[in-house]
C-alpha positions in Angstrom: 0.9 3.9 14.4 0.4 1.1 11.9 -3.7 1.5 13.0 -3.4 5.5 12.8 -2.1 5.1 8.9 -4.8 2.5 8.0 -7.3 4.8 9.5 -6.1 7.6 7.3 -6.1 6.0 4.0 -9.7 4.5 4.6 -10.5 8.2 5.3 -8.8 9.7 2.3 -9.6 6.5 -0.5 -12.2 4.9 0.9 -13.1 2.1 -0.9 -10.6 3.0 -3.5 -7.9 1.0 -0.7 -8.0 -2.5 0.7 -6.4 -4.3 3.6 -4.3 -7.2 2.4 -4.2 -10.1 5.7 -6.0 -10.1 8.5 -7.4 -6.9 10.1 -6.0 -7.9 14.2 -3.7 -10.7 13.8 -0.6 -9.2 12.0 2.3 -7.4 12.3 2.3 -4.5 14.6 5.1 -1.9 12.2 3.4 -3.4 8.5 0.8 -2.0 7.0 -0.1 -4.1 3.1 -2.7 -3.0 1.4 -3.9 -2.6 -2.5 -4.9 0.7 -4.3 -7.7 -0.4 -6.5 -7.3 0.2 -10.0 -3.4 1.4 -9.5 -0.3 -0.4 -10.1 1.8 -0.3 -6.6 5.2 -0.5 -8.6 3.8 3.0 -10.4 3.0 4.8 -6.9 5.9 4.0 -5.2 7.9 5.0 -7.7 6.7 8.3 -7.1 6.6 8.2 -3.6 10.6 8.3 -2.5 12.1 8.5 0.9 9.5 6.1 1.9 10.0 2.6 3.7 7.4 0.9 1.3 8.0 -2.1 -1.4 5.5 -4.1 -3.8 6.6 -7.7 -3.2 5.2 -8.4 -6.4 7.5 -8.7 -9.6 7.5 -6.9 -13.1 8.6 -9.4 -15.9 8.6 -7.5 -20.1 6.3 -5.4 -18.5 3.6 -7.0 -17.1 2.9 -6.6 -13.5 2.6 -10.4 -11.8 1.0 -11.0 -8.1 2.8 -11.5 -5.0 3.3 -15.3 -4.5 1.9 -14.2 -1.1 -1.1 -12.6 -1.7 -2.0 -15.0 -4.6 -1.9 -17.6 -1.9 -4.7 -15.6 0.6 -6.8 -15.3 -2.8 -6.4 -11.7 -3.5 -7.4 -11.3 -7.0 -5.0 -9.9 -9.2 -6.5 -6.7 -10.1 -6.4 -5.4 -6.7 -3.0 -7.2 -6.1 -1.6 -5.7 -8.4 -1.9 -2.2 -6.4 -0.6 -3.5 -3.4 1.8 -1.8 -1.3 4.0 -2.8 2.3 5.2 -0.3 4.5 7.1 -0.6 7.2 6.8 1.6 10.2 9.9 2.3 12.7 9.7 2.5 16.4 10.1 6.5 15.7 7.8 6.3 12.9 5.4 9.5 13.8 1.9 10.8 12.9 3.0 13.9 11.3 5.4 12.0 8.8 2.4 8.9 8.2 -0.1 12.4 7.9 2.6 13.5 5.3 2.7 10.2 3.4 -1.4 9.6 3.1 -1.3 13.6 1.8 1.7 12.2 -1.0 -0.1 9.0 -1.7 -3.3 11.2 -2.3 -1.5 13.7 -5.0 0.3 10.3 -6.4 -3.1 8.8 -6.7 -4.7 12.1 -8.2 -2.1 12.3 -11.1 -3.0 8.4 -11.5 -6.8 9.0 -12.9 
């Protein structure tokens, strides 16, 4: 499932989403990726009901990387739009098919 939702946001975004780790080697229910240009803390505040965090921490305001992903060398303006979800043994298509078709609304609101 974790393949099937990466495969649908490249289809929907495009370059407009990255993969954050390694594309094999990795978890087999987390999915972390950045939304180019977006703020992750801003779409998943939008985006409820969903089994997703930022890891990254807002301080007065400002938006600061993921100790994490600073450490791979994932520059901060894409960092900074990065999202984890989590997928569940039950987790489906037709509810990851739901949550790319939110994300895209989220995203089209965004600019």
């Amino acid at each position: 499932m974790r393949d099937h939702f990466w495969q649908m946001l490249q289809q929907r975004f495009g370059k407009r989403v990255l993969l954050n780790g390694h594309p094999v080697h990795r978890l087999p229910n987390t999915l972390n990726v950045s939304f180019v240009g977006q703020v992750g803390g801003e779409i998943l505040a939008r985006l409820e009901g969903v089994a997703a965090t930022t890891g990254s921490a807002c301080h007065s305001g400002r938006v600061e990387l993921s100790p994490v992903l600073k450490s791979m060398g994932v520059a901060s303006e894409i960092g900074k739009g990065a999202v984890r979800f989590s997928l569940g043994r039950t987790t489906t298509r037709e509810e990851i098919d739901s949550v790319v078709e939110r994300l895209n609304e989220i995203l089209a609101l965004a600019g």
